[in-house]
C-alpha positions as CSV (number, residue, x, y, z in Angstrom):
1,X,0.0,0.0,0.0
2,X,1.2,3.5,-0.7
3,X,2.4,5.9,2.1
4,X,0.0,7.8,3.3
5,X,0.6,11.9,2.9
6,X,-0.2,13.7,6.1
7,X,-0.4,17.7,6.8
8,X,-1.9,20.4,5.2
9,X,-1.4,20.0,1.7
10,X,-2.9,16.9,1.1
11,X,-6.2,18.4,3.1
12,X,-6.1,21.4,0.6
13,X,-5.9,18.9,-2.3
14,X,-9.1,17.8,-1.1
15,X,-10.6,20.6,0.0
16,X,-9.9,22.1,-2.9
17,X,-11.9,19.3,-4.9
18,X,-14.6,19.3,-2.9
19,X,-14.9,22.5,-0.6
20,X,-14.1,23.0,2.8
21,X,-17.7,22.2,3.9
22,X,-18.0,18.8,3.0
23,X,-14.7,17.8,5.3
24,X,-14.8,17.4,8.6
25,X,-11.3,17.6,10.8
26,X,-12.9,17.9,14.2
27,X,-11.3,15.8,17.1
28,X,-14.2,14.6,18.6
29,X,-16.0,13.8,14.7
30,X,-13.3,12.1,13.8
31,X,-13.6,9.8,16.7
32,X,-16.8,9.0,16.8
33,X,-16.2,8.0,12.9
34,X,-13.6,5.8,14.0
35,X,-15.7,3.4,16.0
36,X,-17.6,1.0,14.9
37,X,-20.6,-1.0,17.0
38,X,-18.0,-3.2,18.6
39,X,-14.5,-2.2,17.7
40,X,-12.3,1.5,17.7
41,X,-10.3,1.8,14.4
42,X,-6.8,3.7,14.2
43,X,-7.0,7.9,13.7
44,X,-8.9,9.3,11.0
45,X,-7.5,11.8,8.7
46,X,-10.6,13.4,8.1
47,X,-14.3,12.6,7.3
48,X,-15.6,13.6,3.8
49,X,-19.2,13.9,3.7
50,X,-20.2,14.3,-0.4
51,X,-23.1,15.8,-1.9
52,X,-23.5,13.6,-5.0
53,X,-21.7,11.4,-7.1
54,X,-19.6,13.8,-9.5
55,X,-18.6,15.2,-5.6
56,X,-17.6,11.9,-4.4
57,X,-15.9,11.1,-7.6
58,X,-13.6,14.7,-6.9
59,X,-13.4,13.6,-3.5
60,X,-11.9,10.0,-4.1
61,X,-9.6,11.2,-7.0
62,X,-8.1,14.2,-4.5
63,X,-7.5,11.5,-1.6
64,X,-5.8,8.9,-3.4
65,X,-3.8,11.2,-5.6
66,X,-2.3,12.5,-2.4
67,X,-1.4,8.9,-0.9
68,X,-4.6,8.5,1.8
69,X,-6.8,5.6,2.0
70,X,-10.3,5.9,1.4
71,X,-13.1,3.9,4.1
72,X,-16.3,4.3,2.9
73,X,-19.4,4.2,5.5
74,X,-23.1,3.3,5.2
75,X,-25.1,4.3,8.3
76,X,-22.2,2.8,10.8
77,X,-24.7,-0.2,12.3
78,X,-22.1,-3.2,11.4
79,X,-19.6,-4.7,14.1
80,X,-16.9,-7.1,11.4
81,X,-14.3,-3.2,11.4
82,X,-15.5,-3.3,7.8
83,X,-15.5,0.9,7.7
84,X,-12.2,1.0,10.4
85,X,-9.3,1.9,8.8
86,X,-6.1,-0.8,9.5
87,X,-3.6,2.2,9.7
88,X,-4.3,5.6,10.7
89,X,-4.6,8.5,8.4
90,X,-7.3,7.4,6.1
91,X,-10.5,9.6,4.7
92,X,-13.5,8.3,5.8
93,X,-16.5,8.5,3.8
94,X,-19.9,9.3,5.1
95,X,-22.6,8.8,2.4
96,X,-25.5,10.3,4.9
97,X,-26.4,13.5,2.4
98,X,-26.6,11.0,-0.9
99,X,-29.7,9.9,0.6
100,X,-31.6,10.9,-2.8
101,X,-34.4,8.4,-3.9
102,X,-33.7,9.3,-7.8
103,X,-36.2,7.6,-9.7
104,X,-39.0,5.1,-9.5
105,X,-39.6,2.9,-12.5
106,X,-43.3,1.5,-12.0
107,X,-43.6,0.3,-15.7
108,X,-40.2,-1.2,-15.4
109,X,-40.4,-2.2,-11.8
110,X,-37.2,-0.4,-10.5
111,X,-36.1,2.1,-8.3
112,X,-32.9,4.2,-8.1
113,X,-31.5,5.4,-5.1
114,X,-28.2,7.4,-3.5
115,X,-26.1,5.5,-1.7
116,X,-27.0,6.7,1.5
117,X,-30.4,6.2,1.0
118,X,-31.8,4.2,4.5
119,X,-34.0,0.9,3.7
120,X,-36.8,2.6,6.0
121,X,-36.7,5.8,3.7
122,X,-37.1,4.0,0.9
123,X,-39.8,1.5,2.4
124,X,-41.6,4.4,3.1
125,X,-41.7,6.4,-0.4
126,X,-42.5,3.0,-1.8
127,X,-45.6,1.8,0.5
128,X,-47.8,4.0,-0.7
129,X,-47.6,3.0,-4.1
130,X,-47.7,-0.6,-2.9
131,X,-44.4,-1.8,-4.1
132,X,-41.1,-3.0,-2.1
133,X,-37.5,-4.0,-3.2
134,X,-37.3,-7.9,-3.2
135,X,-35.1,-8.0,-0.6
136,X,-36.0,-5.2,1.6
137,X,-34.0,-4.3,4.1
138,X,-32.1,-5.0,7.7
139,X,-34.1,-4.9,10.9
140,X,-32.0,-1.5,11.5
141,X,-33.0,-0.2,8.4
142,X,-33.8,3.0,9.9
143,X,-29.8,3.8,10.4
144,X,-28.6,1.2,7.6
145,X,-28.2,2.2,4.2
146,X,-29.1,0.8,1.1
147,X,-25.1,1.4,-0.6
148,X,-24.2,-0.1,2.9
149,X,-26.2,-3.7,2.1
150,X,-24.8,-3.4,-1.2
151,X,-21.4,-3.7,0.2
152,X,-21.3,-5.4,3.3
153,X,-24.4,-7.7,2.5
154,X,-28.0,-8.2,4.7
155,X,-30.4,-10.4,5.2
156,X,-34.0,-10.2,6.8
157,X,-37.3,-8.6,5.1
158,X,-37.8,-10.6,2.2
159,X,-35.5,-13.2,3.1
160,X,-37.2,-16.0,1.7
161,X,-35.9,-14.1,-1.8
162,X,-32.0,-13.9,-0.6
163,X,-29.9,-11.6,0.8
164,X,-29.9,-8.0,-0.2
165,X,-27.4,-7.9,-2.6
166,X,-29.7,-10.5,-4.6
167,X,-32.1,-7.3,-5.4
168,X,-29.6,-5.2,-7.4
169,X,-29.2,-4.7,-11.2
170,X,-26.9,-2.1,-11.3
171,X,-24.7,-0.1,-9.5
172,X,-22.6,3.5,-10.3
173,X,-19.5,2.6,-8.4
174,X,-16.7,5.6,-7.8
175,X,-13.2,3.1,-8.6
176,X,-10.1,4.8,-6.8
177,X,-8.8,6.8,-9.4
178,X,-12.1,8.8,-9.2
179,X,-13.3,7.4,-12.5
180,X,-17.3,6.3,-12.4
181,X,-18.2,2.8,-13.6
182,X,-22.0,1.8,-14.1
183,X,-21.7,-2.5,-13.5
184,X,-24.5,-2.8,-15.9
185,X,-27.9,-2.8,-17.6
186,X,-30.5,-0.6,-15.4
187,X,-33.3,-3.2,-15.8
188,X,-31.8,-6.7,-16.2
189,X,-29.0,-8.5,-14.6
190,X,-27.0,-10.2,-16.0
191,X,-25.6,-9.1,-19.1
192,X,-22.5,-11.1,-19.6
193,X,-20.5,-11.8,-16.8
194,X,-21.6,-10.1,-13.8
195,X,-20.0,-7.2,-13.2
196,X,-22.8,-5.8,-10.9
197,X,-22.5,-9.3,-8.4
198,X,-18.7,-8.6,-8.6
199,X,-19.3,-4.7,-6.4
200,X,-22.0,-6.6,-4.6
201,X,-20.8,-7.6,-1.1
202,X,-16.9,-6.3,-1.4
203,X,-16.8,-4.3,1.7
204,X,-15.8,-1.4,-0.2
205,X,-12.6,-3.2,-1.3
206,X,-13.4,-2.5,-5.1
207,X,-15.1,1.0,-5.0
208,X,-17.3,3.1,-3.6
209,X,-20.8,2.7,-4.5
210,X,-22.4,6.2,-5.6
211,X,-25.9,4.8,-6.9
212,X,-27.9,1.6,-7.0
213,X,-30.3,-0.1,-9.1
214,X,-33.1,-2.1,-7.9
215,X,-35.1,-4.4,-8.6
216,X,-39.4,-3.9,-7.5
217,X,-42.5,-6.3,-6.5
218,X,-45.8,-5.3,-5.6
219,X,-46.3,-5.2,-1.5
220,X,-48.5,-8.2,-0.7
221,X,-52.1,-7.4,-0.1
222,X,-52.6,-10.5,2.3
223,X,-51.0,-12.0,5.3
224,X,-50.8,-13.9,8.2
225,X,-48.5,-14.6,11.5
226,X,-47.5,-17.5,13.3
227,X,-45.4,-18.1,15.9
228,X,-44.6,-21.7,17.8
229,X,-42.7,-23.2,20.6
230,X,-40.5,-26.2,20.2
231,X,-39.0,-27.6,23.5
232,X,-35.6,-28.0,22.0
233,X,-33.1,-26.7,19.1
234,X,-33.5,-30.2,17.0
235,X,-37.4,-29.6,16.6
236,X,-36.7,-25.9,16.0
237,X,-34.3,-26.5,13.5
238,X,-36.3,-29.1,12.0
239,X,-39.1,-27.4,11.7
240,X,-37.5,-23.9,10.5
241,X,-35.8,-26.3,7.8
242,X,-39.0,-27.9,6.3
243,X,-40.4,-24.6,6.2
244,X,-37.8,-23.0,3.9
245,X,-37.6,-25.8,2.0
246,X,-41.5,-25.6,1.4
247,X,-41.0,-21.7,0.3
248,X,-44.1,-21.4,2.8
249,X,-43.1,-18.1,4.7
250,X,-41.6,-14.4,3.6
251,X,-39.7,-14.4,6.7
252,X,-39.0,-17.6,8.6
253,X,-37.0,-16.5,12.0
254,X,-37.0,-16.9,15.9
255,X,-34.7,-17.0,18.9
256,X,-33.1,-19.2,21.5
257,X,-34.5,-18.9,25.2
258,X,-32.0,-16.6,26.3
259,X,-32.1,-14.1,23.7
260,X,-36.1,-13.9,23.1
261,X,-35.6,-13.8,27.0
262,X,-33.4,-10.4,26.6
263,X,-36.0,-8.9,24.2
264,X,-39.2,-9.8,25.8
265,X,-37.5,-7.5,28.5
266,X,-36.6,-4.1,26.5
267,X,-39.6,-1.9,27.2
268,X,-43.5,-2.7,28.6
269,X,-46.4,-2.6,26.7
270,X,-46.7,1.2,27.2
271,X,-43.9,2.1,25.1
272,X,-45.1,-0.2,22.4
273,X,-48.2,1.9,22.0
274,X,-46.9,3.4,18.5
275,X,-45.7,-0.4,17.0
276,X,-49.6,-1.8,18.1
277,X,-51.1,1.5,16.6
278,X,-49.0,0.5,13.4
279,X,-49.8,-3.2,13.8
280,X,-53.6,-2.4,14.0
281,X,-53.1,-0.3,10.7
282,X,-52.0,-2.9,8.7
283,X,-54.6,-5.3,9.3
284,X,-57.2,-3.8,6.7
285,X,-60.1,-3.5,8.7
286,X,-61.7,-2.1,11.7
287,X,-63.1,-5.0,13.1
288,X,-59.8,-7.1,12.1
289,X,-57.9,-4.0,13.9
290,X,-59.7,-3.9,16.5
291,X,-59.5,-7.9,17.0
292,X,-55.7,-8.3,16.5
293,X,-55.0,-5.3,18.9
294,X,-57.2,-6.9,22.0
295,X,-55.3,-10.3,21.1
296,X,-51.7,-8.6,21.7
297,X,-52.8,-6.2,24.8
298,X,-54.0,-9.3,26.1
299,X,-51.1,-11.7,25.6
300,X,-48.9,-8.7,26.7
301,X,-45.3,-10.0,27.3
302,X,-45.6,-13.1,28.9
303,X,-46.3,-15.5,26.5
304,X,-42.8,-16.4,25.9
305,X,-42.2,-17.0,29.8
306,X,-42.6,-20.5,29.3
307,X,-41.0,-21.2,25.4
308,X,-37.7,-22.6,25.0
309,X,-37.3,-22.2,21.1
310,X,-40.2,-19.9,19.4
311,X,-40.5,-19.7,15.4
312,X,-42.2,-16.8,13.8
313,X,-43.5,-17.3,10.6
314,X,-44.8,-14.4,7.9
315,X,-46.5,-15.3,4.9
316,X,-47.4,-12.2,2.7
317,X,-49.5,-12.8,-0.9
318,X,-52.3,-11.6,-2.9
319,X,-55.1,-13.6,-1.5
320,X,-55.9,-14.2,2.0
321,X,-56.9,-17.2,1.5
322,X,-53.8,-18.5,0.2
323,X,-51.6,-17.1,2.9
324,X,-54.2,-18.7,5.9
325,X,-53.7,-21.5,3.7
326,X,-49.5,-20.9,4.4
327,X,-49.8,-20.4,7.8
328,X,-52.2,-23.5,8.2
329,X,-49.5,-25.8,6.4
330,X,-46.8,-23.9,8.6
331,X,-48.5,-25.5,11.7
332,X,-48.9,-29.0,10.9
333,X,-44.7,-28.9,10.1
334,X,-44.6,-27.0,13.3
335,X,-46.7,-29.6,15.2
336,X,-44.8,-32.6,13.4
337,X,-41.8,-31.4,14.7
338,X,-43.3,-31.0,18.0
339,X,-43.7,-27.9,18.4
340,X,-47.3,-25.7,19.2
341,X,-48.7,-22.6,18.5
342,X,-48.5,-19.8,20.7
343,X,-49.7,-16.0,20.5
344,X,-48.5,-14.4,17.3
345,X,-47.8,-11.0,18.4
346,X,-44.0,-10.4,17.9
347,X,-44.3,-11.0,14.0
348,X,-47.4,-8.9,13.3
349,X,-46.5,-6.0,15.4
350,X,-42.9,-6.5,13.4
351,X,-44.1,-6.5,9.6
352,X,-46.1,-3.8,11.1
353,X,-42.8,-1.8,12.3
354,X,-40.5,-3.1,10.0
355,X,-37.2,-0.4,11.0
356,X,-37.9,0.2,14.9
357,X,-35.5,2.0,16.9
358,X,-32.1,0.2,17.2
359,X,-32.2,0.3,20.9
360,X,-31.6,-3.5,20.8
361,X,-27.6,-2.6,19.8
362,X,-27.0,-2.7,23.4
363,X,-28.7,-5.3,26.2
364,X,-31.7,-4.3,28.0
365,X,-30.0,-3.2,31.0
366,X,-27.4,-1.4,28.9
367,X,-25.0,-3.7,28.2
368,X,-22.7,-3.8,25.3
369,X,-24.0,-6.5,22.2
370,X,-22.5,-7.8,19.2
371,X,-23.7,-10.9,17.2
372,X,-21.3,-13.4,15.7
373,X,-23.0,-15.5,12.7
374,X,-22.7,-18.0,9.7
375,X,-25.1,-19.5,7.1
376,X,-25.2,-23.1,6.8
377,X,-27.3,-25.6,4.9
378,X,-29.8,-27.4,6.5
379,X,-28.2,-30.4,7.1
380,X,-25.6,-29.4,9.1
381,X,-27.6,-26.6,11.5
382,X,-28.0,-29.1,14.1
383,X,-24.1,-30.1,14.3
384,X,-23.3,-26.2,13.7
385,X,-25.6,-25.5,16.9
386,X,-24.3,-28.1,19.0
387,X,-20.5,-27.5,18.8
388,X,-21.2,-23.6,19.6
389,X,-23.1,-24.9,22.9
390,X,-20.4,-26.8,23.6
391,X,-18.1,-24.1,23.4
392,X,-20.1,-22.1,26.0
393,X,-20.6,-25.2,28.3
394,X,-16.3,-25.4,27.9
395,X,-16.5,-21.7,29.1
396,X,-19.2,-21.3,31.4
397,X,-17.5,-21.1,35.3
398,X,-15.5,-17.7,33.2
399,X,-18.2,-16.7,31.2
400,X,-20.2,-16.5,34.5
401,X,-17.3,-14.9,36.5
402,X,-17.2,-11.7,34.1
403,X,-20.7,-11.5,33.3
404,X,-21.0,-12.8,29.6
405,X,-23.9,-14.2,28.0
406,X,-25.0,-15.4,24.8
407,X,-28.2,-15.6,23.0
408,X,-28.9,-16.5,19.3
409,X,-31.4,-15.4,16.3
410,X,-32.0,-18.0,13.9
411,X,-33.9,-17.8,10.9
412,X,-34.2,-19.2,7.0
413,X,-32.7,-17.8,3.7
414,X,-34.0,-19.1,1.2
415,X,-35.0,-22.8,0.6
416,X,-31.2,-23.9,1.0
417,X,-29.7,-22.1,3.8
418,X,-30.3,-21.2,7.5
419,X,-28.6,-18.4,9.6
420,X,-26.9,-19.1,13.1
421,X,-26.3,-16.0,14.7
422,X,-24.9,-16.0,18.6
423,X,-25.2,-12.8,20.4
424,X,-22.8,-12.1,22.8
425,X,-24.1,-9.6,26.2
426,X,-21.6,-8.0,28.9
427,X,-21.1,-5.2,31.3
428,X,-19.2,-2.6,29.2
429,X,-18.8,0.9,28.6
430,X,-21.3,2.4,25.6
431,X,-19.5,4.7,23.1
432,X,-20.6,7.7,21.3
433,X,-21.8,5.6,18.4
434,X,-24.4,3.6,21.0
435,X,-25.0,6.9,22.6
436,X,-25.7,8.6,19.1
437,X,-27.9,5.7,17.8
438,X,-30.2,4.7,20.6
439,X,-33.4,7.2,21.4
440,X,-33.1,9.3,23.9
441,X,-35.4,8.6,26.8
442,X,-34.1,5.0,26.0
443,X,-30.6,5.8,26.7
444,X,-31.1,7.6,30.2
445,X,-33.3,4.7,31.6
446,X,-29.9,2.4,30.9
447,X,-27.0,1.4,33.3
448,X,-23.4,2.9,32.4
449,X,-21.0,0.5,33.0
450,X,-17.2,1.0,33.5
451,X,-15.1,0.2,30.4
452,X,-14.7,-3.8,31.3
453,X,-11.7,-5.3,28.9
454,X,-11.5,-8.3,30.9
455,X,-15.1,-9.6,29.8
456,X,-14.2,-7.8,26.2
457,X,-11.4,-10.0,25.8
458,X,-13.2,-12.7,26.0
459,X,-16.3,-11.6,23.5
460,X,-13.3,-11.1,21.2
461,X,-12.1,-15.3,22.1
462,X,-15.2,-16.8,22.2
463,X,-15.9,-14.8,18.5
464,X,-13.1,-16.1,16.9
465,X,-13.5,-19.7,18.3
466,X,-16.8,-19.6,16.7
467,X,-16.2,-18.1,13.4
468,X,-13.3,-21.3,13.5
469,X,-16.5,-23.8,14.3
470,X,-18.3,-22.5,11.5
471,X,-15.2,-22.4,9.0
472,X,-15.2,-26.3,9.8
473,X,-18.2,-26.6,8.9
474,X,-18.0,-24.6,5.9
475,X,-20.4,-21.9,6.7
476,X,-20.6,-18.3,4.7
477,X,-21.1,-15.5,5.9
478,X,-22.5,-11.3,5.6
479,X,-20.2,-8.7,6.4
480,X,-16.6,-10.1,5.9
481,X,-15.5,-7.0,6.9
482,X,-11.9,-7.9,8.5
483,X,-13.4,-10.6,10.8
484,X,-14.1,-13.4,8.7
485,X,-11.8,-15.6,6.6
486,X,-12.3,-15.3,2.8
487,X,-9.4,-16.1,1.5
488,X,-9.0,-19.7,3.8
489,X,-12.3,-20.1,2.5
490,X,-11.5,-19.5,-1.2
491,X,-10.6,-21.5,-3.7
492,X,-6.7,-20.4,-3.9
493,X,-7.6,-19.6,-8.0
494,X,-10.5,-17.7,-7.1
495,X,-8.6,-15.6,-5.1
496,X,-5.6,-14.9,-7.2
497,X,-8.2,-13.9,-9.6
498,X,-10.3,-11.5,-7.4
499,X,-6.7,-10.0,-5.4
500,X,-6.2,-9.4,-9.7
501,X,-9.2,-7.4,-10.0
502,X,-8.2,-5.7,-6.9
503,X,-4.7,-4.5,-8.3
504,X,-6.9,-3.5,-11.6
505,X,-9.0,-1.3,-10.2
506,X,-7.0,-0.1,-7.0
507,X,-3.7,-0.6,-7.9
508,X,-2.1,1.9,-4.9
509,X,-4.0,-0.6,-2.3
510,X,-5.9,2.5,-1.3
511,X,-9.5,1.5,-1.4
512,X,-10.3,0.1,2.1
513,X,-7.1,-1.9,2.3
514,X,-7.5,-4.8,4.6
515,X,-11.1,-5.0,4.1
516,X,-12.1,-8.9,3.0
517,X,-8.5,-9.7,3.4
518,X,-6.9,-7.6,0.2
């Protein structure tokens, strides 16, 4: 990688490209830019917030001409140091004012946006004309940004469809010379080899994405919720499988006792007046509103008290008919595999709030979070899940000692994969980033621990030992970021040819060096 240029006339290079307004030198910015939800990255240089593409493009060609490293950032809700810098002295880029819905395509059934464009923004704008992306967003969609999925990869609304990335055409991508590439056709993908899945997913290794393409499908007009308890992970996983595989359900997800434990405990009923006002919205009609609403009131938040593993199920379609019909075949697997029905209300007020607040980025009693994960197939879920529980059992007299605990989220992706993902709770100091993200009123109700690097350390062990469980196993995984292992999981010819296309188009090592292992 080339030596980075430091002082004041690489910053008038750059602010001379772009104007002084759109850097940002301040100590305390530059800081809180240099965090990400788990880790602290080296010093920033300086944070460059464009205005548009042709800005960005200025931007990028300034930085790298003068030796710096570029880091691009979404909206800052990953935890794999995918936007932390590996040295310091790097730009980062905050994409927050391209947030520019462009154009939406309803004879062609596509939609344009800036890169910094959130998932709940666009949701919004595209509600009311009843259409969604495929693939529509991250369950922190209201922080998370569209070009940030593009590059770092998501999964959750619309699941059943694939991963984010699996609802782009096109992208405008800003390479490190400054030069803007468009990866394709806007409408069909793909045309030749594709160039478009190439940008998808890199971590901002390749390029900054300036603008993406995607592709549209009319909201669903009918649905229905169900959500079951299965005394064990074997009967979850079994039935979570045989759903997926049957394409039954939109979104096919649940939890492990200790974690729906930790969410079940994050606010009362109260505070969820504005998700059951929503949820009593969407149901279509008064009567049905007024029905569903006395059903969650009256369940309130202890009808999990009592489930060990609970599956929720959403089926979304034309006809209502057809998705009772869904959600009836959903219950005989669920019931085959042991399992039984319980009150519905977490997915129905969820569809119904789709972005919430990302108060859950810390514990309910304000400790720090982060989630490890990996994708396997289904037929090796039940091995996956049993060697990470044997791990904690290995650990438990010193994950007890220093307060760490560990709940999971499990859900389906597609009809061939499943998602494992541990999350990892202990007493820690929040950083500006936690303090910046979570509501207000939320925040002060929370406990401020004392920085706690003891229980950190061993987060960061029990992480790696399970990212090395699910490399065994073969597992993939979103956000490679710098924490999991491409290349060992590359075919050594695969990745002399993608470290080629990285010398192509960044030949000074300058676009997010380090990120996915380049």
């Amino acid at each position: 990688m080339a030596t980075m240029i430091q002082g004041t006339d690489a910053l008038a290079s750059i602010v001379a490209a772009v104007g002084a307004d759109a850097i940002v030198t301040d100590a305390a910015e530059l800081d809180y830019f240099s965090h990400d939800v788990f880790s602290r990255g080296p010093a920033l240089f300086g944070v460059f917030r464009p205005a548009d593409k042709d800005m960005l493009a200025r931007g990028v060609a300034a930085a790298t001409a003068a030796g710096i490293a570029i880091v691009p950032r979404g909206g800052g809700m990953s935890y794999t140091s995918g936007y932390l810098a590996t040295a310091p002295g790097a730009l980062l880029i905050d994409t927050a004012a391209m947030n520019r819905i462009l154009d939406i395509n309803e004879e062609d059934m596509t939609v344009t946006v800036e890169s910094g464009c959130s998932w709940d923004k666009l949701q919004q704008t595209l509600k009311p004309k009843g259409l969604r992306v495929l693939a529509w967003g991250t369950l922190s969609g209201i922080n998370a940004t569209v070009g940030g999925g593009m590059s770092q990869n998501g999964i959750f609304w619309g699941a059943s469809a694939g991963t984010v990335v699996d609802s782009a055409i096109s992208f405008e991508v800003v390479l490190a010379d400054g030069r803007i590439m468009s990866t394709g056709s806007q409408f069909f993908r793909p045309f030749g080899p594709d160039i478009t899945g190439l940008f998808a997913a890199d971590c901002g290794a390749l390029g900054v994405k300036a603008t993406i393409t995607l592709k549209l499908v009319r909201e669903g007009k009918a649905f229905a919720y169900g959500s079951f308890s299965f005394p064990d992970a074997a009967a979850y996983f079994g039935a979570m499988s045989e759903v997926a595989r049957e394409g039954l359900a939109s979104e096919n997800f649940g939890f492990d006792p200790y974690l729906q434990s930790q969410r079940m405990k994050r606010d009362s009923l109260t505070k969820d007046a504005k998700s059951l006002v929503n949820m009593m919205k969407a149901q279509g009609s008064v009567f049905k509103a007024l029905k569903e609403g006395a059903k969650v009131v009256a369940a309130g938040r202890s009808f999990l008290d009592d489930v060990p593993f609970s599956l929720h199920c959403i089926c979304e379609g034309r006809y209502q008919s057809a998705v009772d019909a869904d959600i009836k075949a959903i219950e005989a697997i669920a019931v085959k595999h042991g399992g039984k029905a319980i009150e519905n209300t977490i997915p129905k007020i969820l569809r119904a709030n789709p972005f919430p607040p990302v108060n859950s980025m810390v514990g309910p009693d304000g400790e720090r979070w982060v989630p490890v994960h990996g994708f396997l197939p289904h037929s090796r879920l039940i091995e996956g899940w049993n060697r990470i529980q044997a791990l904690f059992d290995d650990n438990k007299a010193e994950m007890d000692a220093l307060g760490v605990a560990c709940g999971a989220m499990l859900a389906a992706v597609n009809r061939s994969t499943c998602l494992i993902e541990p999350v990892f709770f202990w007493p820690d100091n929040l950083e500006e980033i936690h303090c910046r993200s979570l509501e207000a009123d939320h925040l002060a109700k929370l406990n401020r621990f004392p920085a706690n690097e003891e229980s950190r350390a061993l987060v960061v062990r029990l992480r790696k030992e399970i990212v090395r469980i699910f490399r065994d196993l073969g597992a993939t995984h979103l956000q490679i970021g710098r924490a999991y292992p491409l290349q060992e999981a590359s075919d050594p010819k695969a990745w002399d040819l993608l470290s080629t296309i990285k010398q192509v188009v960044d030949p000074k090592g300058l676009m997010n060096p380090g990120s996915l292992g380049l």
